[in-house]
mmCIF file of the N, C-alpha and C atoms, coordinates in Angstrom:
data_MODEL
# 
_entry.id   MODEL 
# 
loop_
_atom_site.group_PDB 
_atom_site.id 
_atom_site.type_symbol 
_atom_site.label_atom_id 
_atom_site.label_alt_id 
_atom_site.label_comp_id 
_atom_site.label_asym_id 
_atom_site.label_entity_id 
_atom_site.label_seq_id 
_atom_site.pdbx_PDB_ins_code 
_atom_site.Cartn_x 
_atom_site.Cartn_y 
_atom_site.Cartn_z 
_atom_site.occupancy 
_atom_site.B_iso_or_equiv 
_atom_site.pdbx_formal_charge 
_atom_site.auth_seq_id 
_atom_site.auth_comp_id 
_atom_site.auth_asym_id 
_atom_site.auth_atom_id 
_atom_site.pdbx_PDB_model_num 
ATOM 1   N N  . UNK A 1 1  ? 49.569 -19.379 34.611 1.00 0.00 ? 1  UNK A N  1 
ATOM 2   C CA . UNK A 1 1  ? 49.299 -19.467 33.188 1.00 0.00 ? 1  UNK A CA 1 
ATOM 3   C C  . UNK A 1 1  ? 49.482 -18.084 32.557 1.00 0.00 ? 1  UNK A C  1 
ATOM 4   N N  . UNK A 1 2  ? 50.576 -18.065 31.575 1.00 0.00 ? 2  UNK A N  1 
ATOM 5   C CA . UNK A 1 2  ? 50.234 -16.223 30.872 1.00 0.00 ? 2  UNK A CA 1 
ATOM 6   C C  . UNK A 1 2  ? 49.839 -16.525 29.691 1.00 0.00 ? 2  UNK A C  1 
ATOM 7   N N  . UNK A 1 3  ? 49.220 -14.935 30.089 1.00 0.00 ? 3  UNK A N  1 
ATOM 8   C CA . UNK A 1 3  ? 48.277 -14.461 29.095 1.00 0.00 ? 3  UNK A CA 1 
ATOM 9   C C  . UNK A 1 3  ? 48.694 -15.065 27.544 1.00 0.00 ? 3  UNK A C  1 
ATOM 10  N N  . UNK A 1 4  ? 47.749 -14.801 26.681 1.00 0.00 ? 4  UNK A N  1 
ATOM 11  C CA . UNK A 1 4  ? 47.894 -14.840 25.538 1.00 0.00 ? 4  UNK A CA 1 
ATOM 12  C C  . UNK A 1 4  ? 47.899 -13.262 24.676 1.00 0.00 ? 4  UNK A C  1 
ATOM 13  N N  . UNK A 1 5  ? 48.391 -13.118 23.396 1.00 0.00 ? 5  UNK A N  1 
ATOM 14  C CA . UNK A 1 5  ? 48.887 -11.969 23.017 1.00 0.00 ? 5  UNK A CA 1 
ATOM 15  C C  . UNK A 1 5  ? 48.392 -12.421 21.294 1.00 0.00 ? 5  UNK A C  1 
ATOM 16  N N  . UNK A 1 6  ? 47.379 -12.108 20.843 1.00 0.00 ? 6  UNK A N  1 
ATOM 17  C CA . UNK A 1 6  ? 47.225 -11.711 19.714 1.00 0.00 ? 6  UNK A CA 1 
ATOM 18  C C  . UNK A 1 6  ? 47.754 -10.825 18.539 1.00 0.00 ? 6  UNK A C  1 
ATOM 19  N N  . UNK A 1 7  ? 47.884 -11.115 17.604 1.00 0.00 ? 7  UNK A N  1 
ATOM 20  C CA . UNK A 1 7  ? 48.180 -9.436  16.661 1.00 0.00 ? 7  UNK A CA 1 
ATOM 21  C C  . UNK A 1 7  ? 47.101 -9.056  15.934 1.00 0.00 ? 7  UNK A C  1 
ATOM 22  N N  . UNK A 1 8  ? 47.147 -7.801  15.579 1.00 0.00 ? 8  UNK A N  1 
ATOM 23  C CA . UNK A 1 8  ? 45.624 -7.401  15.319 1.00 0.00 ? 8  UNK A CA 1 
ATOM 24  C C  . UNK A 1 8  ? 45.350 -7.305  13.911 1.00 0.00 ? 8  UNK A C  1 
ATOM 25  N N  . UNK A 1 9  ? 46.580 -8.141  13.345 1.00 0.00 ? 9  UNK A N  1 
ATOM 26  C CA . UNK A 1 9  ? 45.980 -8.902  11.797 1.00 0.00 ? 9  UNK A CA 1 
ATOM 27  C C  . UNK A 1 9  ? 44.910 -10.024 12.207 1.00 0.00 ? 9  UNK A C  1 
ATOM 28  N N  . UNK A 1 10 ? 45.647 -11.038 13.383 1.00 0.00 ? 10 UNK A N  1 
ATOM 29  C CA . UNK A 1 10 ? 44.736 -12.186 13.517 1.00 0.00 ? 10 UNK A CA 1 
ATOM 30  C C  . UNK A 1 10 ? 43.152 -11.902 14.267 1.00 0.00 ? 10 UNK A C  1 
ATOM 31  N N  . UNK A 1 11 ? 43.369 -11.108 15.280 1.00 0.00 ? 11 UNK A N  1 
ATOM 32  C CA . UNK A 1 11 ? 42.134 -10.783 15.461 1.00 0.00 ? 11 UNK A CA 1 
ATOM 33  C C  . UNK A 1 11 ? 40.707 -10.202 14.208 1.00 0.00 ? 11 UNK A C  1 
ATOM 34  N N  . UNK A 1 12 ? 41.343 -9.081  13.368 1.00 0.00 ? 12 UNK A N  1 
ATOM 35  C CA . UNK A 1 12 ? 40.966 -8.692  12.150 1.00 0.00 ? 12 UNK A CA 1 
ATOM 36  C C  . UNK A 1 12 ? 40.439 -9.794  11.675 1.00 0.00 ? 12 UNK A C  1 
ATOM 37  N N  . UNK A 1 13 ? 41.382 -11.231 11.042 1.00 0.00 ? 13 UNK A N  1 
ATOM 38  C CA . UNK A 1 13 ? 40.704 -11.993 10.363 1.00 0.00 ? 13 UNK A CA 1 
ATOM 39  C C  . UNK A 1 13 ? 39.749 -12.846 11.192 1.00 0.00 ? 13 UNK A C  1 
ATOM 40  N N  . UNK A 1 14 ? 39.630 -12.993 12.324 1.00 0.00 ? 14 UNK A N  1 
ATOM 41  C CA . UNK A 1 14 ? 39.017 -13.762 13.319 1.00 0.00 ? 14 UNK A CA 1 
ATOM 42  C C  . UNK A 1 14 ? 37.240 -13.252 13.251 1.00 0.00 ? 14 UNK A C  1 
ATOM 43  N N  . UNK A 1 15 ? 37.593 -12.175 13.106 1.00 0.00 ? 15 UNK A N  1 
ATOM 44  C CA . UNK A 1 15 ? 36.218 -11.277 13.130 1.00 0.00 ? 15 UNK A CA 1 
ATOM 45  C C  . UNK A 1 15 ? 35.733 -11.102 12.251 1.00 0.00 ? 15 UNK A C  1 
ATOM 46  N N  . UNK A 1 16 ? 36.519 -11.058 10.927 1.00 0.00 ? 16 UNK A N  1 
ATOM 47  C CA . UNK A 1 16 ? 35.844 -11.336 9.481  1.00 0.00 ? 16 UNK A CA 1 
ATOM 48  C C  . UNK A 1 16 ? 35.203 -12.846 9.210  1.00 0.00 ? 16 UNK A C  1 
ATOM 49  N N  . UNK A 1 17 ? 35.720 -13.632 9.637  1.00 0.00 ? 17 UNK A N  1 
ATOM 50  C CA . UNK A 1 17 ? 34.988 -15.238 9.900  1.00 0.00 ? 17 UNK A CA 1 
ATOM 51  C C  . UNK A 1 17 ? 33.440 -14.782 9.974  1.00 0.00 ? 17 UNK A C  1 
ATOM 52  N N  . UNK A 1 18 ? 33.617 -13.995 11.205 1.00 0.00 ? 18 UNK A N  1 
ATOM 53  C CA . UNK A 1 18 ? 32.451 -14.195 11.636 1.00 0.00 ? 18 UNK A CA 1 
ATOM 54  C C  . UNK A 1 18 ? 31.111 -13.359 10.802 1.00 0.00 ? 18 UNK A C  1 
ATOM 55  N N  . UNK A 1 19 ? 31.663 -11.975 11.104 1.00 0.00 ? 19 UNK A N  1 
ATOM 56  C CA . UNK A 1 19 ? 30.820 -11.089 9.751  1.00 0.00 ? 19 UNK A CA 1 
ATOM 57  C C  . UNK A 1 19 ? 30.883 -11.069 9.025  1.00 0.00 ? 19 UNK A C  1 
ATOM 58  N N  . UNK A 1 20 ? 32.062 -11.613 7.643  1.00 0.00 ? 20 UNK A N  1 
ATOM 59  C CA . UNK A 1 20 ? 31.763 -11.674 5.887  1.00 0.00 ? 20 UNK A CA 1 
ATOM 60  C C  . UNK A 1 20 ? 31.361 -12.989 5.904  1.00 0.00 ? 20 UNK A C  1 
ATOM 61  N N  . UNK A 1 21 ? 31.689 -13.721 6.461  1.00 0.00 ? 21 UNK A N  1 
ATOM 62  C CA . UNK A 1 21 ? 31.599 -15.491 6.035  1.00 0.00 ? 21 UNK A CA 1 
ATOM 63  C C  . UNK A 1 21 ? 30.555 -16.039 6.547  1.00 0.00 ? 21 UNK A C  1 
ATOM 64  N N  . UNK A 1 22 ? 29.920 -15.603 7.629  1.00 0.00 ? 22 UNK A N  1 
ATOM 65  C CA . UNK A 1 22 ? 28.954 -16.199 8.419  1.00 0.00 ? 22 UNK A CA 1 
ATOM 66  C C  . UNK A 1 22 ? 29.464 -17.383 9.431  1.00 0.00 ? 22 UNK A C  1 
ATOM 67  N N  . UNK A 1 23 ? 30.300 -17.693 9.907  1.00 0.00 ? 23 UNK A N  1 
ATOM 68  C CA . UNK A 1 23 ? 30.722 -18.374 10.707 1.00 0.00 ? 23 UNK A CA 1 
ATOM 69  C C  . UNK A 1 23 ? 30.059 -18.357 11.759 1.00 0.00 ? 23 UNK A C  1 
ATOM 70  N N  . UNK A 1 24 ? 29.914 -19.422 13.015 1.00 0.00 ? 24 UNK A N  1 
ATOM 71  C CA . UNK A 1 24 ? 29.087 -18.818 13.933 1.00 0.00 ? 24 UNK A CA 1 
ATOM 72  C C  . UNK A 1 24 ? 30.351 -18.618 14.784 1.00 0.00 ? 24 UNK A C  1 
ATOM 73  N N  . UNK A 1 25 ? 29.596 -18.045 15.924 1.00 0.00 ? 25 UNK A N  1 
ATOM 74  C CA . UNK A 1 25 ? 30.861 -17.319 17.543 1.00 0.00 ? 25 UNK A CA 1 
ATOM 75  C C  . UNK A 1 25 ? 31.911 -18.991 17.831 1.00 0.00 ? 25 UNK A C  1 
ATOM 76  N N  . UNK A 1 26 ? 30.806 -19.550 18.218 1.00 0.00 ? 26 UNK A N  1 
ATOM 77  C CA . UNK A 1 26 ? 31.296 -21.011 18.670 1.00 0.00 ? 26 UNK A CA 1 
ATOM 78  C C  . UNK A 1 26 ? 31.871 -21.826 17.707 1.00 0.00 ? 26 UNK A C  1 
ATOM 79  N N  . UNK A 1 27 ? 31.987 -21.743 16.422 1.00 0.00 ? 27 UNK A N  1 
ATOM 80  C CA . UNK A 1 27 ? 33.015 -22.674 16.040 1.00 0.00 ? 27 UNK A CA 1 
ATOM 81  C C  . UNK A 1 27 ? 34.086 -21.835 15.360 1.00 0.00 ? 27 UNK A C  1 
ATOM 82  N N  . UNK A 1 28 ? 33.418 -20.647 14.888 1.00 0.00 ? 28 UNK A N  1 
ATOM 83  C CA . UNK A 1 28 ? 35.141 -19.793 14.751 1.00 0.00 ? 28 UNK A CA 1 
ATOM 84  C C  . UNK A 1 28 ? 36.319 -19.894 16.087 1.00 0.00 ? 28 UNK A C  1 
ATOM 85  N N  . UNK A 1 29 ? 35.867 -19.853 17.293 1.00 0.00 ? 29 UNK A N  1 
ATOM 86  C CA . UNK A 1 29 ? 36.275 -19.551 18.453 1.00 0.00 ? 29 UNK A CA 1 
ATOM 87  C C  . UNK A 1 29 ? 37.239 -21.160 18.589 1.00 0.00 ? 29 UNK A C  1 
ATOM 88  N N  . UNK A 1 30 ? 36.271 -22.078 18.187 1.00 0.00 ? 30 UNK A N  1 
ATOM 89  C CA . UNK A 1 30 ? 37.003 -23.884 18.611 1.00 0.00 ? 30 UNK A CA 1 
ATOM 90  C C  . UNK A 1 30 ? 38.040 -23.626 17.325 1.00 0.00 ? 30 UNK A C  1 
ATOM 91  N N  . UNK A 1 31 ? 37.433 -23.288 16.678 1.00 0.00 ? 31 UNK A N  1 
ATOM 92  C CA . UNK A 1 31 ? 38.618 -23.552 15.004 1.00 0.00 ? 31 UNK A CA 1 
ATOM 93  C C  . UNK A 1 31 ? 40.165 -22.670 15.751 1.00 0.00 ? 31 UNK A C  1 
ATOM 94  N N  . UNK A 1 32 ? 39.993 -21.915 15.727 1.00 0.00 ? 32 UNK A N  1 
ATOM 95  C CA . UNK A 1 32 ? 40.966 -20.597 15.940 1.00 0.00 ? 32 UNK A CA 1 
ATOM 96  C C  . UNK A 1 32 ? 41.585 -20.827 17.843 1.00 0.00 ? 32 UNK A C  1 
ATOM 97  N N  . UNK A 1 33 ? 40.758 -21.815 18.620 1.00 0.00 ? 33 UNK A N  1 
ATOM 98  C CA . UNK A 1 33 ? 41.336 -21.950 19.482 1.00 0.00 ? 33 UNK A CA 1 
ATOM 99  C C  . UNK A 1 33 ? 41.655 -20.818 20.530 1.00 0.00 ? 33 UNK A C  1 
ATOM 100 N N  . UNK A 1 34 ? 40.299 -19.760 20.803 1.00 0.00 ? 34 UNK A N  1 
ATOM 101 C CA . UNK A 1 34 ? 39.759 -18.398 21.017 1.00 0.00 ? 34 UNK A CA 1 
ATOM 102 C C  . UNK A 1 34 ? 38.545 -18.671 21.869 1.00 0.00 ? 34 UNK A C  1 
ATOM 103 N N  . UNK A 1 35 ? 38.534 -18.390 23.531 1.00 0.00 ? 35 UNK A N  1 
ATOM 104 C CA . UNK A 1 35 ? 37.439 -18.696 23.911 1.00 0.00 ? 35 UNK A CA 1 
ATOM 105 C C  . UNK A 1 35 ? 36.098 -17.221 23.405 1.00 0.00 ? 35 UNK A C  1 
ATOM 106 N N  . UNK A 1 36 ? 34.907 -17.791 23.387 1.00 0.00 ? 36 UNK A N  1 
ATOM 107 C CA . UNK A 1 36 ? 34.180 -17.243 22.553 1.00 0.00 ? 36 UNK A CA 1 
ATOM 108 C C  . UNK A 1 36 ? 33.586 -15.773 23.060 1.00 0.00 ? 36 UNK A C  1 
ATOM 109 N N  . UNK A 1 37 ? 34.096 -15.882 24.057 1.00 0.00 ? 37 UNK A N  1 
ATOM 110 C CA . UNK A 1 37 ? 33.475 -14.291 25.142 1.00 0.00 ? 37 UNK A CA 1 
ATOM 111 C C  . UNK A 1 37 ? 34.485 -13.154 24.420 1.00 0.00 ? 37 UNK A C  1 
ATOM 112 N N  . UNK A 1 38 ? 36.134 -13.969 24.074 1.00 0.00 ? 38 UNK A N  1 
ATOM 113 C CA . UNK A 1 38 ? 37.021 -13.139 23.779 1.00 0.00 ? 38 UNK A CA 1 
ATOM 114 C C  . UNK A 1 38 ? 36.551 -12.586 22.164 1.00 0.00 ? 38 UNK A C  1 
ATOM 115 N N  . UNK A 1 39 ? 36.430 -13.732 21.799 1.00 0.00 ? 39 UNK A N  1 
ATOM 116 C CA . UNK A 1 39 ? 36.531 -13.869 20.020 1.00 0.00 ? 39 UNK A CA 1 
ATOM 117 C C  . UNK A 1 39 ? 34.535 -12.291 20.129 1.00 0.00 ? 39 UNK A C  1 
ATOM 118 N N  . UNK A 1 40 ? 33.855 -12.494 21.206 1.00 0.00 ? 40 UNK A N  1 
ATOM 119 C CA . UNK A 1 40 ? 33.008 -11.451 20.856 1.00 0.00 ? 40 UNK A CA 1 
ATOM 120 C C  . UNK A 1 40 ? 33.609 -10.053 21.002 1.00 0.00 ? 40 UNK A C  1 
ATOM 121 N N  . UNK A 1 41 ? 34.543 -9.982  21.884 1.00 0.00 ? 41 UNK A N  1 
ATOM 122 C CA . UNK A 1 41 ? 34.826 -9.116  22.487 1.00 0.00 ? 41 UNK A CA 1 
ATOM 123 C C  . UNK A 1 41 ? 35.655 -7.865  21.424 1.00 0.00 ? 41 UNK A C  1 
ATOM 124 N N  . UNK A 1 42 ? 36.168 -8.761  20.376 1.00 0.00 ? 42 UNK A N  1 
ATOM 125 C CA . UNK A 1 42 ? 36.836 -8.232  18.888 1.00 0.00 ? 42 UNK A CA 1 
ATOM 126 C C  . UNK A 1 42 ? 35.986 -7.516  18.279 1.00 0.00 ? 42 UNK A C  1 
# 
């Protein structure tokens, strides 16, 4: 299986979900299709 490769616009907005919007870890992560250890890891 290879890796996956982000760009760090999408990560950027991935992480704004979470801190301007209030999104939680776990459904930004299902929405965006981002397991949630990664999506913290931003």
């Amino acid at each position: 299986m290879e890796k996956r490769k982000f760009s760090r616009e999408f990560k950027i907005e991935a992480v704004r979900l979470v801190t301007d919007r209030g999104v939680s870890v776990t459904l930004a992560s299902r929405d965006l299709d981002v397991h949630a250890a990664v999506l913290r890891k931003w």
